[in-house]
C-alpha positions in Angstrom: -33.5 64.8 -28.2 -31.3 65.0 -24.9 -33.8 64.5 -22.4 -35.7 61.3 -24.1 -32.3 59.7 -24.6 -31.5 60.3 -20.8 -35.1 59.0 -20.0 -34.5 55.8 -22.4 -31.3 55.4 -20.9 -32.0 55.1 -17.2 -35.0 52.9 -18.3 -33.6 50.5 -20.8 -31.4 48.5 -18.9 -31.7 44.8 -19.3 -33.2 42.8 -16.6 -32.0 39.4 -15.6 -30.0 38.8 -18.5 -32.5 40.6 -21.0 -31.9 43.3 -23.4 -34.8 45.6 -24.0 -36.0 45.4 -27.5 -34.9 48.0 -30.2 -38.7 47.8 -31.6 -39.9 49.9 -28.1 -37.8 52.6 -28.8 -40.0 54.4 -31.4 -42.9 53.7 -29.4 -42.0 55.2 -26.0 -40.1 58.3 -28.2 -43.6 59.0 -29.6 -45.3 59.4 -26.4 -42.6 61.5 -24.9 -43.1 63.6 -27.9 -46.5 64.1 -26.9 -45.6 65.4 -24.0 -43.0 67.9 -24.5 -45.5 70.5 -26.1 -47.3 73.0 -24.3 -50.9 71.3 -25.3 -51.3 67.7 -25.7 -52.4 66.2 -28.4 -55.3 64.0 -26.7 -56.2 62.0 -29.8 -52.4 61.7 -31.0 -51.8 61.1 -27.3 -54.1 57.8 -27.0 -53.3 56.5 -30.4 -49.3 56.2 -29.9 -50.0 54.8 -26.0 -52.7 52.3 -27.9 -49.6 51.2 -30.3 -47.1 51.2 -27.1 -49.4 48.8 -25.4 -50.2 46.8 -28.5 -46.6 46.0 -28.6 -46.6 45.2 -25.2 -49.4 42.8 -25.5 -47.7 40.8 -28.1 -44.5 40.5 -29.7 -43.3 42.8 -27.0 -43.8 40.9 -24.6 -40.9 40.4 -22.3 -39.7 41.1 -18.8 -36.9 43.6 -20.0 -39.3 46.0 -22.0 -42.3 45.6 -19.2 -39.6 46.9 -16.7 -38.6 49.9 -19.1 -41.9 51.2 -19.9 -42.7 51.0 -16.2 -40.1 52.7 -15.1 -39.9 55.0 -17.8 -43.4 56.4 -16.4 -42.2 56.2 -12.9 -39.2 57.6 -12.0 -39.2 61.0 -11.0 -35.8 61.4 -12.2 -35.6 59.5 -15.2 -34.8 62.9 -17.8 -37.8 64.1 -19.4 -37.9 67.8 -19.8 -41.7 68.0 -19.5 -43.1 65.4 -17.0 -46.9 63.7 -17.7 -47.9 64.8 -14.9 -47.0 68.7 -15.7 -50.3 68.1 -17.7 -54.2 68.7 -17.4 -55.4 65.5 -18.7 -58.7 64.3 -17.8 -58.5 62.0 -14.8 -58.9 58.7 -16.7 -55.6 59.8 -18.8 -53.8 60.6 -15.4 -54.8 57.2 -14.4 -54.2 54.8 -17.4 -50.6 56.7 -17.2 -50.1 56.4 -13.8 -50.9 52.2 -13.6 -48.2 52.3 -16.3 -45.9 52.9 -13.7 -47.3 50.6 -11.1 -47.3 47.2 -11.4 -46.9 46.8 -15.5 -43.2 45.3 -14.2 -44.9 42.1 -12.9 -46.5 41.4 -16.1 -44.4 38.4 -17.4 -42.6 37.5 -13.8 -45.7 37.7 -11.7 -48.8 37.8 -14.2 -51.1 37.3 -11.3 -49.9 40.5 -9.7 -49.7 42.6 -12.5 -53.4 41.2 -13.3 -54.8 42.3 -9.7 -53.5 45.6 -10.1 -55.0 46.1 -13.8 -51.8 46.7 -15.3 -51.4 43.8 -17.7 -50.5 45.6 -21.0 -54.2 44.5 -22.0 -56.1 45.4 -19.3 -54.2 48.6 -20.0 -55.1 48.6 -23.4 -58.8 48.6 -22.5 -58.5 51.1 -20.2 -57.0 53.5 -23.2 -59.1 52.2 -25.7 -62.6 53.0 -23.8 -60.9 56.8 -23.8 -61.7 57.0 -27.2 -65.3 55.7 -27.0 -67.9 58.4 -26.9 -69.0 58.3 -23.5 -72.9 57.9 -23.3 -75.7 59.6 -21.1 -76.8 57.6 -18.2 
């Protein structure tokens, strides 16, 4: 896939030394997969961004791959052929998405930053998690 291997490309570049792990590959390809369809997969959608984040909030846990999923959802001109944002989502989608590409880069540098902005990959999590609860009358 040209335009996922552009996008990985401009996002996967080491930082400070860094390499990004081979393990976030998959997990980013999936979610770009999601998106190059005409209708998104919501359920698909929230499981493979759940497993991103998972990673993220464990063994993924470094500087180099918080900088490439960050980027990867922020750059404008990073490659993909079908942007997230070319999507209807429901607004909490557009906004779990969009933190992605906020502050998720502080997360092991500056945890206190990434924390004020919500974007630690498990305040993340949360967020996409509570997308698959039922919501309830109030």
């Amino acid at each position: 896939m040209a335009g996922f291997e552009r996008a990985w490309a401009a996002a996967s570049k080491p930082r400070n030394g860094e390499a990004v792990s081979p393990e976030l590959k998959p997990l980013l390809e999936q979610v770009y997969v999601e998106f190059q369809s005409a209708q998104v997969n919501l359920l698909s959608l929230i499981e493979n961004l759940s497993a991103l984040l998972e990673y993220l909030s464990g063994a993924g846990r470094t500087n180099a791959n918080c900088w490439a999923v960050d980027l990867f959802f922020c750059l404008d001109d990073i490659g993909w052929e079908r942007d997230w944002t070319d999507h209807e989502l429901p607004d909490d989608v557009h906004d779990a998405l969009a933190k992605m590409g906020e502050a998720l880069h502080d997360t092991v540098s500056s945890p206190e930053i990434a924390r004020d902005f919500d974007c630690l990959p498990e305040q993340l999590l949360d967020r996409i998690r509570q997308l698959k609860a039922p919501k309830r009358d109030q």
